[in-house]
N, C-alpha and C positions, 0 to 999 in steps of 0.2 A: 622607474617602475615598469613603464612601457617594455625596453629592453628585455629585464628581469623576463616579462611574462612571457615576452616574442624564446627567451630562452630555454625557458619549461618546457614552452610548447615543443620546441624545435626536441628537445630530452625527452618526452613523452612520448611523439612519434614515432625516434630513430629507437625506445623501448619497445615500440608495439612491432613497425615495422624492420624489417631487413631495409638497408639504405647501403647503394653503390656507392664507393668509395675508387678511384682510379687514377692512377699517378703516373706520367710518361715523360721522360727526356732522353735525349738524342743531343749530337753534338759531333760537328764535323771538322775537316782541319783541312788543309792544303799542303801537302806531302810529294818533294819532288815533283812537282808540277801538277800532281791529280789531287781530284778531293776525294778524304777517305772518313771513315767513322774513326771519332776520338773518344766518344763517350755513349755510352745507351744503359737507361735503367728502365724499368717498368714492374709496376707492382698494381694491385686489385684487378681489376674488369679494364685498366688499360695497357694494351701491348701493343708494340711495333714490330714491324715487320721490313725486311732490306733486300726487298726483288733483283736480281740481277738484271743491269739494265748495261747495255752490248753500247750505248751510243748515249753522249749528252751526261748530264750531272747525276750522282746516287740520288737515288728517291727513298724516303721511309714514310712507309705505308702507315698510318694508325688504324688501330680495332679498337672497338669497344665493345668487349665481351658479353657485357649487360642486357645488348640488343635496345639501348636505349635509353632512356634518362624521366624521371620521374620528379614528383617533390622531394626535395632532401637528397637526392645526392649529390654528389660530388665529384666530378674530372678535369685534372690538370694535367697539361701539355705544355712544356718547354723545350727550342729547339734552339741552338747556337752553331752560327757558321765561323769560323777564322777568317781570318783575314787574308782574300783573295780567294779564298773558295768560292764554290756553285754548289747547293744542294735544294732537294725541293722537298716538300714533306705534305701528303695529301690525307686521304681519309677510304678506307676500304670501301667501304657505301654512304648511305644517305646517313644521317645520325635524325634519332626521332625523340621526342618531346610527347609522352604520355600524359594525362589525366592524372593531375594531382590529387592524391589523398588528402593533403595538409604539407604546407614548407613549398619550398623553391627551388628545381636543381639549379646548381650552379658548374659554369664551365669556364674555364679561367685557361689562358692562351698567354705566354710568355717567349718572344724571340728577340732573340741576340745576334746582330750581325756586324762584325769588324770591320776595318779599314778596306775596300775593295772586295769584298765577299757582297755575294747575291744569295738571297733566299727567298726561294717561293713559297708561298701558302697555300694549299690549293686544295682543301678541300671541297668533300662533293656537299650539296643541299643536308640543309636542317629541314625535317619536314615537325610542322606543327600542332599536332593533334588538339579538339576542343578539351576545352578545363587542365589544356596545362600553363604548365607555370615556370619558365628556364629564365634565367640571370648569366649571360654570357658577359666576358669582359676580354676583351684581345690588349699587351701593352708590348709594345716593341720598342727596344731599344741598339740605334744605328751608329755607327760611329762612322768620322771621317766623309768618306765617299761610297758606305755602303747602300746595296738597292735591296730595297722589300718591294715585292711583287706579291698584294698580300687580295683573299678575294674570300666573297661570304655569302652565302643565296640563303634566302629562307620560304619555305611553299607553308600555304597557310590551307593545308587539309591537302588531300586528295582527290581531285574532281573527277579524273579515272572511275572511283572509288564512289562516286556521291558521298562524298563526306566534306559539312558544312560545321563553323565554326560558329558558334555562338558568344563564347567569353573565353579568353583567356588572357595570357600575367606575361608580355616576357619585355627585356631590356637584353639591348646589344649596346656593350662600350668601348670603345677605341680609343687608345693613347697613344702615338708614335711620337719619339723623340730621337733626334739627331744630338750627338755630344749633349747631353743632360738638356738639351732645349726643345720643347713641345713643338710642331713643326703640325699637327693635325690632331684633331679631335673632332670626334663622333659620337653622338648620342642616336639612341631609337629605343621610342617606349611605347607599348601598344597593352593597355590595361583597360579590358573591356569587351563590347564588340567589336571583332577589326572589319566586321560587312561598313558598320557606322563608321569608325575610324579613319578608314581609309576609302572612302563614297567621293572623298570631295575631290574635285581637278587640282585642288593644291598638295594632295596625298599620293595616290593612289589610281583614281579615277575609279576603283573596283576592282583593282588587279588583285591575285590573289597568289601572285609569288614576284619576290622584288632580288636584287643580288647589288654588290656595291664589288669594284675592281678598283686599287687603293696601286700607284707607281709609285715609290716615293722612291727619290734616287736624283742629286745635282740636277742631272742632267732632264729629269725626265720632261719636264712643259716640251722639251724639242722635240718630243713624241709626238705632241697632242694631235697634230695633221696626220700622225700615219692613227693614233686613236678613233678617230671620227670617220677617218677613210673603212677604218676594221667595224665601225659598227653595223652594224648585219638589219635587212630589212624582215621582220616577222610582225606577227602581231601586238605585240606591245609595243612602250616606249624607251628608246635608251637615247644617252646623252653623255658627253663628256667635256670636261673643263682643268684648267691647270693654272700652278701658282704655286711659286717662293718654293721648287724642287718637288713638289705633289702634283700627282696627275690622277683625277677622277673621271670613275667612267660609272653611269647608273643605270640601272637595268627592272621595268617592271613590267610584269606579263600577267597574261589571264590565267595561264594553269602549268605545273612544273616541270611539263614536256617541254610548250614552248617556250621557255627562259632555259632550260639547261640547252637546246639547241640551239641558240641563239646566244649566251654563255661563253659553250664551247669553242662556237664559229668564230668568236670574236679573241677571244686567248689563242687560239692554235694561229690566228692572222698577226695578234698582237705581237707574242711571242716568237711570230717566226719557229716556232717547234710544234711538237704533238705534244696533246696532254698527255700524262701520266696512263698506264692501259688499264689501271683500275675506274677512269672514267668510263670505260667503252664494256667492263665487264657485265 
């Protein structure tokens, strides 16, 4: 009965309300020694975009036409590399989290990467607006000796901006699997006030923007020294650790300038390359 009603409601809403709906996949291959697009669909408020990029792996850009994400909608992204490819796939801007009327948006992240194929993820920051309500879930699935270089920031208001959070709803969930076996999992559930939520030294300490840098690749723990050497000294705290082919790196700051500068500094070191130039736009 619970259900039932959670479903009325959710039909009553998407009745009253206009509710974003946006659908995006990509898909690349390794052709004669380059990687090239083998696949691209996109329909609603989500579209990709294939920059011409002179040096380094194709990048596909996401948009989200909506200008952002509310209760009740809806966006899904799936992105698959072949096998021995390089391709990386980021996000035009910040993606934001409005004030819910009623319902959950939901954002749902699906990547595929083959036998020696690397794919990046590298989206820019989720910024968090009070009374909203997002349901994120990222599942990746690696085969053989593929690497995901996979990475997520979330700012919890605007402090530029004076804007404070009082309540809000969101979950971020992680599932990477290597050959159909779970290899990491990641929960974060912050329902409430995140000033209280996250006050304590075992959270937060009061930071008010957090980011998670996710290696997973054979090889990656042999990283972990050039990881710790890349991490950047700023105002907040970061840290990093490794295990059984994952290598984590965590990142929490006071306000969402200094965690994307500190961020960046730390992927363009890791990475040995530049980000994508839709970070720097």
């Amino acid at each position: 009965m619970k259900a039932d009603g959670a479903a009325a409601e959710t039909r009553n809403l998407d009745a009253a309300l206009q509710r974003m709906r946006g659908d995006a996949r990509v898909a690349f291959t390794l052709r004669s020694g380059i990687t090239v697009l083998a696949d691209l669909y996109q329909s609603g408020s989500a579209k990709i975009r294939l920059p011409k990029v002179y040096a380094g792996p194709p990048v596909a850009v996401l948009i989200n036409t909506a200008g952002g994400i509310t209760g009740g909608d809806r966006l899904t992204c799936e992105a698959r590399v072949g096998a021995g490819a390089h391709a990386i796939v980021t996000a035009q801007a910040a993606e934001r989290a409005y004030r819910s009327a009623g319902g959950t948006g939901m954002v749902t992240t699906n990547l595929h990467a083959q036998d020696g194929a690397t794919l990046e993820w590298l989206p820019q920051e989720t910024i968090l607006f009070d009374a909203s309500a997002l349901s994120r879930r990222l599942d990746a699935d690696l085969s053989g000796s593929a690497r995901l270089l996979a990475v997520e920031s979330v700012i919890l208001g605007r402090t530029a901006m004076g804007e404070t959070l009082s309540r809000l709803a969101f979950r971020d969930r992680w599932r990477i699997r290597r050959d159909g076996r779970l290899v990491f999992a990641d929960d974060i559930r912050l329902d409430g006030d995140p000033t209280t939520l996250l006050s304590g030294p075992a959270t937060a300490a009061g930071a008010r923007a957090f980011a998670t840098v996710l290696d997973c690749a054979p090889d990656a723990p042999e990283r972990l020294a050039l990881a710790r050497d890349a991490l950047p000294r700023f105002s907040g705290r970061a840290a990093a650790s490794a295990w059984n082919g994952v290598l984590l790196a965590r990142f929490v700051g006071p306000d969402a300038r200094d965690l994307r500068s500190a961020l960046a500094a730390f992927l363009e070191t890791y990475r040995a390359a530049a980000l994508p130039r839709v970070w720097s736009c």
